[in-house]
C-alpha positions as CSV (number, residue, x, y, z in Angstrom):
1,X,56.1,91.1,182.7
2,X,53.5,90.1,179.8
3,X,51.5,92.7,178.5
4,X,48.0,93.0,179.0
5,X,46.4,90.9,176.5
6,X,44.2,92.4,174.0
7,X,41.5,89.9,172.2
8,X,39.6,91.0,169.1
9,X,37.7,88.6,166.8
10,X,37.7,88.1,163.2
11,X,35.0,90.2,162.6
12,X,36.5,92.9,164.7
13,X,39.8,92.9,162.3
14,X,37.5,92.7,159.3
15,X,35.6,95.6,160.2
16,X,38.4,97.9,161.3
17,X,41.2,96.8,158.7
18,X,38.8,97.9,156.0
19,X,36.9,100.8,157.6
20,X,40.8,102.1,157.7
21,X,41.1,101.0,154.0
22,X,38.3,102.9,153.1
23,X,38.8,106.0,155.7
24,X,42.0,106.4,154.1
25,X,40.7,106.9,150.6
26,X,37.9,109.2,151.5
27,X,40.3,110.9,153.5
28,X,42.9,112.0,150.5
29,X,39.1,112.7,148.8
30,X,38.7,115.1,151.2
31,X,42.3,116.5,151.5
32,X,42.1,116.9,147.3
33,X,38.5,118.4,147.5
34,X,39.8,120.8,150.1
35,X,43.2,121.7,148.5
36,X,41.6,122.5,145.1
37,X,38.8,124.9,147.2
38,X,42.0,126.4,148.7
39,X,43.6,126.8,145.1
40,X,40.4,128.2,143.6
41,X,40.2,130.3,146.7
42,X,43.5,132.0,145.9
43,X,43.6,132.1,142.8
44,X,40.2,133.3,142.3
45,X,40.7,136.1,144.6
46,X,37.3,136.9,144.8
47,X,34.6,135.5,147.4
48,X,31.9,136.3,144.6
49,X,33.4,134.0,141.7
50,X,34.6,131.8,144.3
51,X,30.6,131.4,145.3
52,X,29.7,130.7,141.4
53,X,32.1,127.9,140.9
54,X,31.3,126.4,144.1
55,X,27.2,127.0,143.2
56,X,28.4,125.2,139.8
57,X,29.8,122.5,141.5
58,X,26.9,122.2,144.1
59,X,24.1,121.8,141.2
60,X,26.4,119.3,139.9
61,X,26.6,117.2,143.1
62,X,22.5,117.6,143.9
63,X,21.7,115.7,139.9
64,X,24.5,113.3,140.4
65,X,22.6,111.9,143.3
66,X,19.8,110.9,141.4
67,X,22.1,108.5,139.0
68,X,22.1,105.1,139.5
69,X,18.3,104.3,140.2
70,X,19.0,102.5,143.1
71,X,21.2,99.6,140.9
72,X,24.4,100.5,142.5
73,X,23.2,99.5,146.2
74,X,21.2,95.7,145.0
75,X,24.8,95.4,143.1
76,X,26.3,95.5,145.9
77,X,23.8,93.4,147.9
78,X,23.5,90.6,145.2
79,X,27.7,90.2,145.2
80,X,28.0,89.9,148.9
81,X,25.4,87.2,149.0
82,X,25.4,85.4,145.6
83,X,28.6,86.7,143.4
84,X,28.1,84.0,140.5
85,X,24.8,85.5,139.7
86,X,26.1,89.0,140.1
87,X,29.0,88.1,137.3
88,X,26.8,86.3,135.3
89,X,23.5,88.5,135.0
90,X,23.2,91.1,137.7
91,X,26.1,93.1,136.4
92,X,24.8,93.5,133.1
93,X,21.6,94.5,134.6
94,X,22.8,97.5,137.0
95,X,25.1,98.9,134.0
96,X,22.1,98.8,131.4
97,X,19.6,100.0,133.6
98,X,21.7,102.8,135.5
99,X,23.1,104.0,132.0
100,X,19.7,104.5,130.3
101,X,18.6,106.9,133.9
102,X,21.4,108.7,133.2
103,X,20.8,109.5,129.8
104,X,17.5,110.8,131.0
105,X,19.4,112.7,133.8
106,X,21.0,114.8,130.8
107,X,17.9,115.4,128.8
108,X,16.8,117.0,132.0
109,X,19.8,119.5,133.0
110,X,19.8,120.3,129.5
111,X,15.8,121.3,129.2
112,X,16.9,123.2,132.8
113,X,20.0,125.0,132.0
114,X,18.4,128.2,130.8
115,X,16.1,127.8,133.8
116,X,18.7,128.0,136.0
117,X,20.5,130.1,134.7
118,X,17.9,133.0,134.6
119,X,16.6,131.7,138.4
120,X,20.5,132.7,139.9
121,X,20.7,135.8,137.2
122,X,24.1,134.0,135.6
123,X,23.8,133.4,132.2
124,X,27.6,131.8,132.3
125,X,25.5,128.8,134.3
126,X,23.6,128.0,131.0
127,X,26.5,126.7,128.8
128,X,28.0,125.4,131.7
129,X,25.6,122.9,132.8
130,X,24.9,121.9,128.8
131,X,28.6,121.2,129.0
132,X,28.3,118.7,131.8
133,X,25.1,116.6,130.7
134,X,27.7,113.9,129.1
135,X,29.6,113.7,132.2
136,X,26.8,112.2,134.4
137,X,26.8,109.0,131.7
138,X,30.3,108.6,132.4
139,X,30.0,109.2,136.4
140,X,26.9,106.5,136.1
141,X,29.5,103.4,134.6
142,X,32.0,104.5,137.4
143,X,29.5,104.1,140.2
144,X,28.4,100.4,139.0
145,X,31.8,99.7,138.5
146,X,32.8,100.4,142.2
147,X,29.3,99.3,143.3
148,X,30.6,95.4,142.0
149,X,34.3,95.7,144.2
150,X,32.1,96.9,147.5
151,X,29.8,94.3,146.9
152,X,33.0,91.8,146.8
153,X,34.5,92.8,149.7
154,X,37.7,94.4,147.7
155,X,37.4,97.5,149.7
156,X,41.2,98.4,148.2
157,X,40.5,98.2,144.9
158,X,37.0,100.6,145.5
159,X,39.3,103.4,147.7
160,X,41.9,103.4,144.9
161,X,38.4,104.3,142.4
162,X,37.0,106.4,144.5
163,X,40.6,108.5,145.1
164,X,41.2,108.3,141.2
165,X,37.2,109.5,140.7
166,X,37.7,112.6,143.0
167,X,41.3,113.2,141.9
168,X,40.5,114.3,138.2
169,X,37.3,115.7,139.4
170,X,39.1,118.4,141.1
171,X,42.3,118.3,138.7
172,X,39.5,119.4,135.9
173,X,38.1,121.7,138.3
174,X,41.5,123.8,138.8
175,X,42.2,123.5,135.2
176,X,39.3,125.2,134.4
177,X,40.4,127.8,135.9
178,X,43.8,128.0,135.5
179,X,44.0,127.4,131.4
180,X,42.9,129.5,128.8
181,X,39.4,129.6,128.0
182,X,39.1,130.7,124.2
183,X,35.4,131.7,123.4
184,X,34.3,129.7,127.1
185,X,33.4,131.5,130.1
186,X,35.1,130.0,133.5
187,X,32.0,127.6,134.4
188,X,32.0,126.4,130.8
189,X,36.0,125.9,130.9
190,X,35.3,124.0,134.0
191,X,32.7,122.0,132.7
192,X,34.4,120.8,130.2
193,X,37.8,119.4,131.6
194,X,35.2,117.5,134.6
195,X,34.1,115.9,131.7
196,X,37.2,114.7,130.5
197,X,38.3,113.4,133.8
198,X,34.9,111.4,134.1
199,X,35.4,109.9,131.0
200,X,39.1,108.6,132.0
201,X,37.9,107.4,135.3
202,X,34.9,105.6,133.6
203,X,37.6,103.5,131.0
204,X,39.8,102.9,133.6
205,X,37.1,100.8,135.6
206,X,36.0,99.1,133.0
207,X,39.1,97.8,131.9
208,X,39.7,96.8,135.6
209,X,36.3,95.4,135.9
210,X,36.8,93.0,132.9
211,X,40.3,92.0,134.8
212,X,38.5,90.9,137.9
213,X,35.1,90.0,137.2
214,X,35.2,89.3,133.7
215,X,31.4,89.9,133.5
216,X,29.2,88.9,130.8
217,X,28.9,92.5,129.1
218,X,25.9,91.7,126.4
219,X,23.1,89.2,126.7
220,X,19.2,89.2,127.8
221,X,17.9,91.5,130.5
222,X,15.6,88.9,132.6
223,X,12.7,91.2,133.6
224,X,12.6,88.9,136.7
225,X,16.0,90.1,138.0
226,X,15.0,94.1,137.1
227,X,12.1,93.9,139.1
228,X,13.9,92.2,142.3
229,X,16.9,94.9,142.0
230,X,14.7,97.6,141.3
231,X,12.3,96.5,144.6
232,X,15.8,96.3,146.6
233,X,17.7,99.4,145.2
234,X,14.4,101.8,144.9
235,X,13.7,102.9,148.6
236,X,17.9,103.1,149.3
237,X,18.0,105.5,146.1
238,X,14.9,107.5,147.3
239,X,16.2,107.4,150.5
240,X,20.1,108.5,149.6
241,X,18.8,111.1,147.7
242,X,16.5,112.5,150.3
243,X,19.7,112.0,152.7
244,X,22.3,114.2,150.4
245,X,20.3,116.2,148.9
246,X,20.1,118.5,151.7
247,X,23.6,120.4,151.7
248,X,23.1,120.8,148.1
249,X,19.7,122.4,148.0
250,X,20.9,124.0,151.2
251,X,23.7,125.7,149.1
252,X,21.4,126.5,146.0
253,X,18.6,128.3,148.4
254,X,21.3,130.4,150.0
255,X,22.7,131.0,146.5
256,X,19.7,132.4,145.1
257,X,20.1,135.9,147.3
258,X,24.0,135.8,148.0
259,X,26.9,134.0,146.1
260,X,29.3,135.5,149.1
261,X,27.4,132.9,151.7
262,X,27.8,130.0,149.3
263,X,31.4,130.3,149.7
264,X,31.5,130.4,153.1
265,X,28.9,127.6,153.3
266,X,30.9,125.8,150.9
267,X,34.0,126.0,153.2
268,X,32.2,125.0,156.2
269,X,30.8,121.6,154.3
270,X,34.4,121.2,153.6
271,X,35.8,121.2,157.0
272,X,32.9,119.0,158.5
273,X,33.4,116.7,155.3
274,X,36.2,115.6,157.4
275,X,34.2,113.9,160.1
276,X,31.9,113.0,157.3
277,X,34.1,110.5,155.8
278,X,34.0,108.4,159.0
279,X,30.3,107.6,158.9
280,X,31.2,107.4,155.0
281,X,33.8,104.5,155.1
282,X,31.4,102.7,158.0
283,X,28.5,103.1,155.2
284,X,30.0,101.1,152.7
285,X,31.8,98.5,154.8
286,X,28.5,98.0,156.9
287,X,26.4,96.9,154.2
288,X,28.3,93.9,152.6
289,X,29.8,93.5,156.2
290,X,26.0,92.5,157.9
291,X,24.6,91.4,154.8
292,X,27.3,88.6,155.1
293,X,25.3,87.2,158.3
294,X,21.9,88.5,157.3
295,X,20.4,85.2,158.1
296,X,21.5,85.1,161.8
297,X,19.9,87.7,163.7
298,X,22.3,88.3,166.9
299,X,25.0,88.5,164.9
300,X,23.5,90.7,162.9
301,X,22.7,92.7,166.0
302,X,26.7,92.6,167.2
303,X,28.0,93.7,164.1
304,X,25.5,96.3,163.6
305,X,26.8,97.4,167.4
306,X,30.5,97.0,166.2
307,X,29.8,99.6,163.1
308,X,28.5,102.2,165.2
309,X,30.0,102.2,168.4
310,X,33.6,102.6,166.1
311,X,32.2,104.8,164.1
312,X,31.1,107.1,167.3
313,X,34.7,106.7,168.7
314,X,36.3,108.5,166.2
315,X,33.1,110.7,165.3
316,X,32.4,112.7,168.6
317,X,35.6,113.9,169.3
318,X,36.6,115.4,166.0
319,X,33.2,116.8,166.2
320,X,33.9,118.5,169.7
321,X,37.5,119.9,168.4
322,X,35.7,121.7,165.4
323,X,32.8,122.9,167.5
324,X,35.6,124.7,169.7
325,X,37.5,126.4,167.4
326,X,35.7,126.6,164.3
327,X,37.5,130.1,163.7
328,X,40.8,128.9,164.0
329,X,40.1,126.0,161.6
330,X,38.4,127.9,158.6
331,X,41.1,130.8,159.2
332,X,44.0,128.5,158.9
333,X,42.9,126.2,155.6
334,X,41.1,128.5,153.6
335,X,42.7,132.3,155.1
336,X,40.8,135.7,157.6
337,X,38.7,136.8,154.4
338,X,36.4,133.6,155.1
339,X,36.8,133.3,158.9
340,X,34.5,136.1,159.6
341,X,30.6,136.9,160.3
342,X,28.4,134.0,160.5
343,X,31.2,131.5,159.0
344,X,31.6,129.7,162.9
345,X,28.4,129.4,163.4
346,X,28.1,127.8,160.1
347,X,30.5,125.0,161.0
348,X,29.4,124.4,164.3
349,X,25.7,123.8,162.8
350,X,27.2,121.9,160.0
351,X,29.4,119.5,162.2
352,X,26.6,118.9,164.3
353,X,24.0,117.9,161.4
354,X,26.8,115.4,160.7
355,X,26.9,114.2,164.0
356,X,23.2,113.7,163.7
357,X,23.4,112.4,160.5
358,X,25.4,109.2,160.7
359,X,22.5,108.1,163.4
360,X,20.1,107.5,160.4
361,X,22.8,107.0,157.4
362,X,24.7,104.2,159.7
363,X,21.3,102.6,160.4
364,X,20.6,102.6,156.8
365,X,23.3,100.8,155.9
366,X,22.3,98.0,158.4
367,X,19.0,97.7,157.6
368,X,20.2,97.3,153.9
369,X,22.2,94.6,155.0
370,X,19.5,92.5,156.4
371,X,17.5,93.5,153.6
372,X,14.6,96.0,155.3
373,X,15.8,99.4,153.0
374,X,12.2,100.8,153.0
375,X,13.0,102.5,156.8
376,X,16.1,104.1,155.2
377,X,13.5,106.0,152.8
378,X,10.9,106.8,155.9
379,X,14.4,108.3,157.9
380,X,15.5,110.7,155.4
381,X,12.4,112.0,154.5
382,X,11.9,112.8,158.3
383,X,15.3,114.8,157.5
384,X,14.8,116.7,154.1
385,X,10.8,117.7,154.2
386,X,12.2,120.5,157.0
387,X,14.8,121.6,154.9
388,X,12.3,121.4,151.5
389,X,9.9,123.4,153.1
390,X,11.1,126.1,155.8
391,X,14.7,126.9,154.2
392,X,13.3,128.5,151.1
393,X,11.7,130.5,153.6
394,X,14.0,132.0,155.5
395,X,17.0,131.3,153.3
396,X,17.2,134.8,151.8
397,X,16.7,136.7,155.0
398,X,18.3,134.5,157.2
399,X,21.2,132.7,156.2
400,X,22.2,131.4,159.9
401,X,18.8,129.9,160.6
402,X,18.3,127.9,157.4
403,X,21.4,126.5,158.8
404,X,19.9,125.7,162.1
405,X,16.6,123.6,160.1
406,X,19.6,121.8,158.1
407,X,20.8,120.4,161.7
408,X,17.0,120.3,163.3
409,X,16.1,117.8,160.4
410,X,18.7,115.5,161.2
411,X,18.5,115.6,165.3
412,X,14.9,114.2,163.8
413,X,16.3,111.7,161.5
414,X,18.4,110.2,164.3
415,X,15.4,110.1,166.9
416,X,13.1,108.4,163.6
417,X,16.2,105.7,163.2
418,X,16.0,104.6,166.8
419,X,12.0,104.0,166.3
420,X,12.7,102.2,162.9
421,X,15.5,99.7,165.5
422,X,12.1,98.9,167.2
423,X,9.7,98.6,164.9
424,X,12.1,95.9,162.7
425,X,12.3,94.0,165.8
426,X,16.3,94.6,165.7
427,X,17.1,97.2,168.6
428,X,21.0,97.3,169.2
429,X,23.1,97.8,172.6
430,X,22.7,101.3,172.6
431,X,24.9,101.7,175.4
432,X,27.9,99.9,174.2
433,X,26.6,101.8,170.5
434,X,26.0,105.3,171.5
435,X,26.7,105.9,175.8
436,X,30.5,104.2,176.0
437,X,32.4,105.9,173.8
438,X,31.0,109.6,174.6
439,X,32.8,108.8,178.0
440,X,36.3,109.9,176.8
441,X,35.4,112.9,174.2
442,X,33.2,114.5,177.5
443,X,36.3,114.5,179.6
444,X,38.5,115.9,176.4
445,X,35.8,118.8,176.6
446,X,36.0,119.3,180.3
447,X,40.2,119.6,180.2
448,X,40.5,121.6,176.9
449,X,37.4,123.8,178.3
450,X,39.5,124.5,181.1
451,X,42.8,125.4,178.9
452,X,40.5,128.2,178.1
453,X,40.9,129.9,181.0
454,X,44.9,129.4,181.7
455,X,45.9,131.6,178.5
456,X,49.7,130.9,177.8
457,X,48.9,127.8,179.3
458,X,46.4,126.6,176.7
459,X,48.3,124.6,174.5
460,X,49.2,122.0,177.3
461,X,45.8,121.7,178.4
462,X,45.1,120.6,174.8
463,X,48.0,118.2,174.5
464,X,46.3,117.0,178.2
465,X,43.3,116.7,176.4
466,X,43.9,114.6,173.7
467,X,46.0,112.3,175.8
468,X,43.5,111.9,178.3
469,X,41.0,111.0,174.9
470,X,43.4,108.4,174.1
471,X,43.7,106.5,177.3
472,X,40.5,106.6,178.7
473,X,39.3,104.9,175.1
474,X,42.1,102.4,175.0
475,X,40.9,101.3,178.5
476,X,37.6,101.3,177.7
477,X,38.0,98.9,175.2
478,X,40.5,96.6,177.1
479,X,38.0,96.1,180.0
480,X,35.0,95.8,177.6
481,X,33.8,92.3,177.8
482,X,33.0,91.0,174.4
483,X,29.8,88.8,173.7
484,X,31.3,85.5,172.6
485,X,30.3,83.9,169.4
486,X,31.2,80.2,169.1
487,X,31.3,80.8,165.4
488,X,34.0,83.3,165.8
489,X,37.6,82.9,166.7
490,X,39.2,85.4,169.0
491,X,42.8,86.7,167.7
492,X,44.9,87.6,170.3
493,X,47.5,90.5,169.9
494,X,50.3,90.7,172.4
């Protein structure tokens, strides 16, 4: 007898075979992030140092946002829809314009250093972050340079940059550690060899970018074609930064009356950067992916559909496994000295902001593809002004509940997204989007809920579990019934 046969269509195999491409990078970026926490962990041996690298690391991640100046994104908009002009002019543009931001980001953290330094009472911070101004040129070429695959579609080449990227990130990062430091501190020694991995990563891509694109490096800078990037790229820059800014500042708030939470903050954001990636690889397929058929609304519509209702297939039941057993999670990766006090409740909080989140960071990515990025702006603000102004309230006294505003801003976010569907006269299938593929994760939840109560039995129940998550989502999508697109031709896989 013939097995059942199951149809997906070109864009269908498009999405997912480079979602996975993608997913797979930001995966090992994870894994390497999370292996060198582990290392720094242990070999620290101490949750208080272990909190000032990670508060190190954390002020580095909140400036590195504001690179770029919104170039990066109308790169990758300009090479999905027009990549002779990109090659020719638009290249040259994003590089110049995002390399002279950067040099301005630097000025900055270096007037600030002392400032910080005396505001978390750790004058090792100072040097540290003087150190590091350099590195943000460098990490400012590498983000054009990946900006122009993403834009072309060569999602490979852009996983391989961004494993490289994180790779030497967090090889400099343990080095710092582990070598001798001579007359630096640890946050200097740090510093210093993050540096020297973003310089490597920033001559690799360029080499690779003159393989490939072969872009015209020098020449005039047409004011005409500034102004149009900068009007594209501006609101998705204000917007990403009012998006990620949040753990960040988050971490820093916290920081300010115990480096012993930042750790176990940190480790949390490392667990749920797990599920994170999966909204992360939808993100940067989504945008080239719609922008493709920006010009034909329904489709537009269907592929916006597509990107979400995968994404939420994987997303809510990883989400529901780390919400059960937060404990067991943080205790096994990162060992019992971090699994204890308010650390579960941190991770549940944390995976459910992330759950939240990709509601409004999905739907920015395709409203950027049909060119509307000023919502994307309007829905992150709606996320970040709760966190800018009640966490530095409560952050000292209350650790947990600054946690709980973190996840409040973005169960906010999401509801602002779905009014931003209607007012841009493009509102989705929200069923097929958001309803379908909770079915499977809510019967997971009922089974393993029950393994709960059967002790020695447990383990089963979660195999039973799982199993029943895979079946009831493989028929769920066999006995979905398509929309057909005459444009599109259905690929049939025995």
């Amino acid at each position: 007898m013939r097995a059942q046969r199951f149809k997906l269509t070109e864009t269908q195999r498009f999405l997912l075979r480079n979602v996975s491409i993608i997913g797979l990078g930001l995966f090992i970026n994870q894994m390497l992030q999370t292996v060198g926490s582990i290392v720094l962990a242990r070999e620290l041996g101490d949750p208080d140092r272990f909190g000032e690298v990670n508060l190190l690391l954390q002020i580095f991640g909140m400036l590195a946002l504001f690179l770029n100046f919104g170039f990066n994104s109308s790169l990758i908009y300009v090479f999905s829809r027009k990549p002779l002009e990109a090659v020719q002019t638009n290249f040259r543009v994003a590089l110049t314009g995002s390399t002279i931001f950067s040099l301005l980001i630097g000025l900055l953290l270096t007037a600030l250093a002392p400032l910080l330094a005396n505001y978390y009472h750790l004058p090792e911070l100072r040097g540290a972050l003087l150190l590091s101004s350099i590195m943000f040129i460098f990490n400012s070429i590498l983000n054009i340079g990946v900006a122009s695959f993403s834009g072309n579609r060569d999602f490979g080449t852009q996983a391989f940059f961004m494993v490289i990227t994180t790779a030497l990130s967090t090889i400099g990062t343990v080095l710092g550690v582990l070598l001798p430091r001579g007359n630096m501190n640890l946050l200097e020694n740090i510093s210093l060899w993050m540096g020297v991995g973003a310089l490597l990563t920033a001559f690799i891509i360029c080499i690779k970018v003159e393989r490939v694109h072969k872009p015209q490096w020098f020449g005039p800078l047409p004011i005409k074609e500034v102004k149009s990037m900068l009007a594209y790229g501006l609101p998705t820059w204000a917007g990403n930064i009012a998006k990620a800014f949040q753990q960040p500042f988050l971490v820093m708030m916290v920081g300010s009356s115990s480096v012993l939470a930042v750790g176990y903050l940190a480790n949390g954001f490392r667990i749920t950067g797990f599920i994170g990636i999966i909204t992360w690889a939808f993100m940067i397929v989504t945008l080239p992916f719609v922008a493709e058929q920006a010009q034909d609304v329904e489709e537009s519509k269907r592929r916006g559909t597509s990107c979400i209702r995968y994404n939420n297939i994987l997303l809510y039941p990883l989400t529901a496994i780390i919400c059960l057993y937060p404990s067991q999670i943080n205790g096994f990766l990162f060992g019992s000295d971090y699994s204890t006090g308010d650390s579960a409740t941190y991770i549940r909080l944390m995976a459910l902001g992330v759950l939240f989140s990709s509601v409004g960071r999905l739907g920015g990515s395709i409203m950027a593809g049909i060119g509307r990025t000023k919502s994307t702006f309007w829905v992150m603000i709606a996320a970040g002004i709760f966190v800018v102004i009640f966490v530095p309230m409560v952050a000292a006294s209350s650790p947990v509940l600054a946690v709980w505003i973190y996840t409040g801003g973005w169960a906010v976010s999401a509801l602002t997204m779905i009014g931003f569907y209607y007012y841009e006269k493009f509102a989705l299938n929200w069923w097929k989007a958001y309803g379908e593929p909770l079915l499977p994760t809510l019967v997971m939840l009922v089974i393993m809920e029950a393994g709960q109560l059967a002790k020695s039995w447990f383990p089963l129940f979660v195999c039973a579990g799982l199993l029943a998550l895979l079946i009831l989502t493989i028929w769920i999508e066999r006995n979905r019934k398509p929309r057909s697109n005459a444009a599109q031709r259905a690929v049939v896989v025995e």
